[in-house]
C-alpha positions as CSV (number, residue, x, y, z in Angstrom):
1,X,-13.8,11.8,4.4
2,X,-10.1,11.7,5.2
3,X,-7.5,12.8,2.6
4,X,-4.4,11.3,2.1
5,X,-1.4,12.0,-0.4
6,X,0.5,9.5,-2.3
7,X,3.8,11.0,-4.0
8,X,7.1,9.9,-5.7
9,X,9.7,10.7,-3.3
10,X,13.1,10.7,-5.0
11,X,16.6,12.1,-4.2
12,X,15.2,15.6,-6.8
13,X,12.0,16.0,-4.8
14,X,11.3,17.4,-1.5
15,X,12.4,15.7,1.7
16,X,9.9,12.7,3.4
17,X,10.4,14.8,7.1
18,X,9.6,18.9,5.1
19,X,6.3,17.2,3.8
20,X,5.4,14.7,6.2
21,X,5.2,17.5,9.0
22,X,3.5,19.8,6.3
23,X,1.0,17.3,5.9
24,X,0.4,17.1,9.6
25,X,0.3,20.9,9.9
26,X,-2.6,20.8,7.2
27,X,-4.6,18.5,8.7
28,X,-4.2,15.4,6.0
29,X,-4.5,12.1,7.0
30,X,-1.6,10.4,5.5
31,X,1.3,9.6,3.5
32,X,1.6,6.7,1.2
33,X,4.4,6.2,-0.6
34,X,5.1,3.8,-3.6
35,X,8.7,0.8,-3.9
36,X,10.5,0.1,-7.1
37,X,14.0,-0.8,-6.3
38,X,15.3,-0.4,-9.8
39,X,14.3,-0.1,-13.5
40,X,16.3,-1.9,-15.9
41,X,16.9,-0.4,-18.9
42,X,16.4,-3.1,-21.3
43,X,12.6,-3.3,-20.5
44,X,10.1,-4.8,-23.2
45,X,7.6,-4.3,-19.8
46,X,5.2,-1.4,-21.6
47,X,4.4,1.5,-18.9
48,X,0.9,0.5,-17.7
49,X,-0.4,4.1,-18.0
50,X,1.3,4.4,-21.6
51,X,4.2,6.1,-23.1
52,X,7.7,6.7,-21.9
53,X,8.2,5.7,-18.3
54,X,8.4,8.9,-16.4
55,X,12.0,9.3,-14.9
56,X,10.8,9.5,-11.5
57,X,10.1,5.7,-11.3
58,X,14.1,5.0,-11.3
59,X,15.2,7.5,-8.9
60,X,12.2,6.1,-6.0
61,X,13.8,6.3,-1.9
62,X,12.9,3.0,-0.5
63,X,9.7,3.7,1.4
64,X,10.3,1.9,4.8
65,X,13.1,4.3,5.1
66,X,11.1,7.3,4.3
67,X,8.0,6.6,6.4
68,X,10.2,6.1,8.9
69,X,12.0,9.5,9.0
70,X,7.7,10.7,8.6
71,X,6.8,8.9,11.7
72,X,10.0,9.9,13.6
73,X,8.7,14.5,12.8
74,X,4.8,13.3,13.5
75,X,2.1,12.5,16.2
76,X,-0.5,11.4,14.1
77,X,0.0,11.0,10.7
78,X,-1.5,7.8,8.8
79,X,2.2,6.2,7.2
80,X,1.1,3.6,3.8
81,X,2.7,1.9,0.9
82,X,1.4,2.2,-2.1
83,X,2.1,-0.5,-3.2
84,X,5.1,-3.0,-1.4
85,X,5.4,-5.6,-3.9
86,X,5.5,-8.7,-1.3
87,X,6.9,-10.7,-4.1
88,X,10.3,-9.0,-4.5
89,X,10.6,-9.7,-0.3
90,X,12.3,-12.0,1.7
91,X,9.2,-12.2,3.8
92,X,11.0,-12.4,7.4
93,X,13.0,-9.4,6.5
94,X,9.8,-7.7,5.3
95,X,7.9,-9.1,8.4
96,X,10.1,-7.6,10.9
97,X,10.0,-4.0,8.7
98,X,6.7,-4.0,9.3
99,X,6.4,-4.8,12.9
100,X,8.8,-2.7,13.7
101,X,7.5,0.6,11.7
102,X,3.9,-0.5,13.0
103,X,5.5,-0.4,16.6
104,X,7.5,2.8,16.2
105,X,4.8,4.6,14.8
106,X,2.1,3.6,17.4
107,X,0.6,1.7,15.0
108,X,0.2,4.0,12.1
109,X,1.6,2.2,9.3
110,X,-0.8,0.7,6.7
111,X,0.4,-2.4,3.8
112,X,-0.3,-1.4,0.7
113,X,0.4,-4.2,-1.3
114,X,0.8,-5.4,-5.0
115,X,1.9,-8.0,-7.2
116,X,4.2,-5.4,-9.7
117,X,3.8,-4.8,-13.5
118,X,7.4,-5.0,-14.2
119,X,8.2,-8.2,-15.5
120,X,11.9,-7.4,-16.0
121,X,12.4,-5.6,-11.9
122,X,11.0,-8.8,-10.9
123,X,13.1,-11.3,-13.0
124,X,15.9,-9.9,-11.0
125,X,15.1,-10.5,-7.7
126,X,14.3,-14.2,-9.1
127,X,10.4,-13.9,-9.4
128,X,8.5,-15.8,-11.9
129,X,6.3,-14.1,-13.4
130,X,3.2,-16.4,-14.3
131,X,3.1,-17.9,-9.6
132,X,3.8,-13.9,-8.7
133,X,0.4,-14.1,-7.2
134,X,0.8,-17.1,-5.8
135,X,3.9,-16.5,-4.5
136,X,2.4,-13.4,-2.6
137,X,-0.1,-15.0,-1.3
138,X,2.3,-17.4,0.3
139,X,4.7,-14.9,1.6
140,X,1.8,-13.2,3.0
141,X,0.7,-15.8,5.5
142,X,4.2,-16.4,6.0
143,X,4.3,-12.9,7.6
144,X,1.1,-13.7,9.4
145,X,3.2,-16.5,11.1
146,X,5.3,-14.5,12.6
147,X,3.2,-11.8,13.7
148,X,0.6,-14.0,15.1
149,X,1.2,-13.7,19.4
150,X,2.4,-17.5,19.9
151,X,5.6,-19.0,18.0
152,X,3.7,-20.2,14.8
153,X,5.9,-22.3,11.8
154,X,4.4,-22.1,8.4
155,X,5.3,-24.2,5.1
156,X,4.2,-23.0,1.9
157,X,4.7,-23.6,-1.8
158,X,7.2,-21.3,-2.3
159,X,9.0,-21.0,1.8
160,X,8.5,-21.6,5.2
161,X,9.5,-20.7,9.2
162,X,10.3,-22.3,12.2
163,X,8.2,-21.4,15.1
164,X,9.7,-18.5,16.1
165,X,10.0,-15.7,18.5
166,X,9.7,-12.3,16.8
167,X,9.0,-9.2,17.9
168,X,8.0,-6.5,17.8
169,X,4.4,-7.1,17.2
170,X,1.7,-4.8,15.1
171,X,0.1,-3.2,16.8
172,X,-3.1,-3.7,15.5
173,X,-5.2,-7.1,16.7
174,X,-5.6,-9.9,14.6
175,X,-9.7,-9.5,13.0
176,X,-10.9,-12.3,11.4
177,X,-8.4,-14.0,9.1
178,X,-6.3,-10.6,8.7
179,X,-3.5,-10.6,11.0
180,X,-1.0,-7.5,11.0
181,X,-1.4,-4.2,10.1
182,X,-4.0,-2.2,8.0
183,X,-3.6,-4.4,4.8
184,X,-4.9,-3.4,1.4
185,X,-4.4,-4.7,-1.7
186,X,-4.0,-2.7,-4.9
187,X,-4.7,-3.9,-8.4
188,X,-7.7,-4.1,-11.1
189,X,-10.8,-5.5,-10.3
190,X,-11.0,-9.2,-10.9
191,X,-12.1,-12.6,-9.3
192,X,-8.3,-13.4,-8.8
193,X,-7.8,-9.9,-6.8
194,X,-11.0,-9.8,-5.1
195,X,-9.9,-13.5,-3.9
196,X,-7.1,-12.3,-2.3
197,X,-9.0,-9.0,-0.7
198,X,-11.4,-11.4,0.7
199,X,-8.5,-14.3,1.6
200,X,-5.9,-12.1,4.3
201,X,-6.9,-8.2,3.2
202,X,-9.0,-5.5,4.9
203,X,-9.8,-4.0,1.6
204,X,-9.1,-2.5,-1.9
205,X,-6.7,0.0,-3.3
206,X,-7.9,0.5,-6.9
207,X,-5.4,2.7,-8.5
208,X,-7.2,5.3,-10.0
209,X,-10.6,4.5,-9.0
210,X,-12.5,4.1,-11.8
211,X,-15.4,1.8,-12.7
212,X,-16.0,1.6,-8.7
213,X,-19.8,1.9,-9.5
214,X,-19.7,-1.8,-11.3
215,X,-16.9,-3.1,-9.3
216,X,-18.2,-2.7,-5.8
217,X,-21.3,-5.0,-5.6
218,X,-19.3,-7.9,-6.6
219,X,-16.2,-7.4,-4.1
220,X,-19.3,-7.2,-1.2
221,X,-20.5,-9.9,-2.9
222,X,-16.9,-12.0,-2.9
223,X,-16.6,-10.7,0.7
224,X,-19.4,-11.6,2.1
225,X,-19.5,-15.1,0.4
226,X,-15.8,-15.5,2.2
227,X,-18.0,-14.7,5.4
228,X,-16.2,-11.6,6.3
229,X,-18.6,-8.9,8.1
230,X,-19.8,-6.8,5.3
231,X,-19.0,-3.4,7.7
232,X,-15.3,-4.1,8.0
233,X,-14.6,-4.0,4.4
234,X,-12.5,-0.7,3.5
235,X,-12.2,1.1,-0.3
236,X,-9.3,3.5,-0.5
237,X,-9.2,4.5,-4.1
238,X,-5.7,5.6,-4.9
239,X,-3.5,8.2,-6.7
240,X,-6.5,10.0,-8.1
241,X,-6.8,14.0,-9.0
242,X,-9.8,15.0,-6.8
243,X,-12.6,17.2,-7.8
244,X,-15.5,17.9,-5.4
245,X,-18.0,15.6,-8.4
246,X,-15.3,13.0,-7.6
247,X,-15.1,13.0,-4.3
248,X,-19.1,13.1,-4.0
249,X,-19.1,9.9,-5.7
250,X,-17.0,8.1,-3.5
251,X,-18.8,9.3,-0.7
252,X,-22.2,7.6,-2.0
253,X,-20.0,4.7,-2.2
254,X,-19.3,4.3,1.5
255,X,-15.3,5.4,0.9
256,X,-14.1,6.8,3.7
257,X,-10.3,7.4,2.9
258,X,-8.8,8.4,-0.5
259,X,-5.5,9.2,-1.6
260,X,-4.2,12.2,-3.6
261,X,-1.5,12.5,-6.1
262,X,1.2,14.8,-5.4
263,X,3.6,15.4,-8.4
264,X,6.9,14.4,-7.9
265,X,8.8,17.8,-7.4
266,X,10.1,20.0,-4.9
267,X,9.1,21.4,-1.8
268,X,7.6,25.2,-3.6
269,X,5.6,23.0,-6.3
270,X,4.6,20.2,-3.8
271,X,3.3,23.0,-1.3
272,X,1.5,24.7,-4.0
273,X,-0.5,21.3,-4.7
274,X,-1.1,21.2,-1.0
275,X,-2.8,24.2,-1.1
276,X,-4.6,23.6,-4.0
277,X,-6.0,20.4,-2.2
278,X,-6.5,22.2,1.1
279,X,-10.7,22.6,-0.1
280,X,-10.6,18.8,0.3
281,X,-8.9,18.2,4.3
């Protein structure tokens, strides 16, 4: 099973290069890293876990820019997002970030991708709340457009391109309807999410991953229906505390790939949690 580590990285915590090639060194698989690109302070939005929003959330490096300084110190490190949330995009811009971390990775980079929680970061970059799902999903085959090999135009609800010339291209093949990088999508289990897995996804990203027991049979069951090859679908459970019961679980579960939380600290607390986990790699 492949381990990888998701972490708040902020300007207080250690550096996206000190752990990236730490990571590397220790034989993990990758780095996933999550995107708010504010908090406002006037939130009625309730923290999803409970309680007072940990501090950490408003001080969050933009990810692109981080994974990018991760791919630039390593050979083989897996480089995610945990989650991009499409809908705060402008999904040329975010196409072309893509490609081109995809390309100057050799193809290393994996989409992570949600619809948000936040209802008051989104209002600000002029998303509306009740079509934020649609409006993913629209921005999303936007994206496909332009990464597909010939100039392709798309017109959606919510946007559209010309046909266009834009590279570079992920480096991954188009498979099936998925066309880009690794894509998974991250949210609770649902016919709406498992719609979208099934729609332009390679698989899940449940954060947590709890209840994967009851939620499994009917994603295969969603994905298979959708007539996507029941082998090819990929369960990354995400941000959990590992324990050997844990990770037996998933294992009996066909997971392949799960990502550890790392607190969001610096470099002597973050190492010390890397050891800790170092039973796992």
């Amino acid at each position: 099973m492949r381990i990888a580590v998701t972490i708040f990285l902020t300007d207080e915590t250690i550096t996206p290069t000190r752990l990236a090639r730490e990571l590397e060194a220790r034989g993990f698989a990758g780095l996933y890293l999550p995107e708010h690109t504010h908090i406002p302070v006037e939130r009625a939005t309730p923290y999803p876990a409970g309680g007072e929003l940990p501090p950490e959330y408003g001080r969050t490096l933009d990810p692109f820019v981080a994974l990018g300084q991760a791919a630039a110190v390593t050979e083989n490190l897996s480089l995610g997002t945990g989650i991009t949330l499409v809908a705060q995009h402008d999904p040329i811009d975010l196409a072309k970030q893509i490609a081109t971390l995809d390309h100057l990775s050799g193809g290393r980079f994996t989409l992570g991708l949600g619809f948000g929680w936040n209802v008051e970061e989104a209002a600000d970059h002029g998303v509306e709340w009740r079509t934020r799902r649609e409006l993913v999903r629209d921005r999303m085959a936007l994206m496909r457009a332009l990464w597909s090999d010939e100039p392709t135009a798309y017109e959606g609800e919510f946007g559209g391109v010309r046909a266009s010339y834009a590279h570079p291209k992920p480096a991954q093949k188009p498979r099936g309807p998925v066309v880009g990088p690794r894509t998974l999508v991250g949210g609770a289990a649902g016919p709406k999410l498992f719609s979208h897995i099934c729609e332009y996804a390679d698989g899940w990203l449940p954060i947590g991953g709890r209840g994967l027991s009851e939620s499994l049979p009917v994603l295969r069951t969603a994905w298979a229906d959708a007539g996507r090859d029941p082998a090819a679908l990929q369960i990354v459970p995400y941000a959990v505390f590992p324990s050997p019961g844990k990770l037996a679980h998933y294992a009996e579960l066909g997971v392949e790939e799960v990502v550890v939380q790392l607190p969001p600290a610096g470099e002597t607390e973050v190492l010390r949690v890397l050891d800790d986990y170092a039973e796992y790699v």
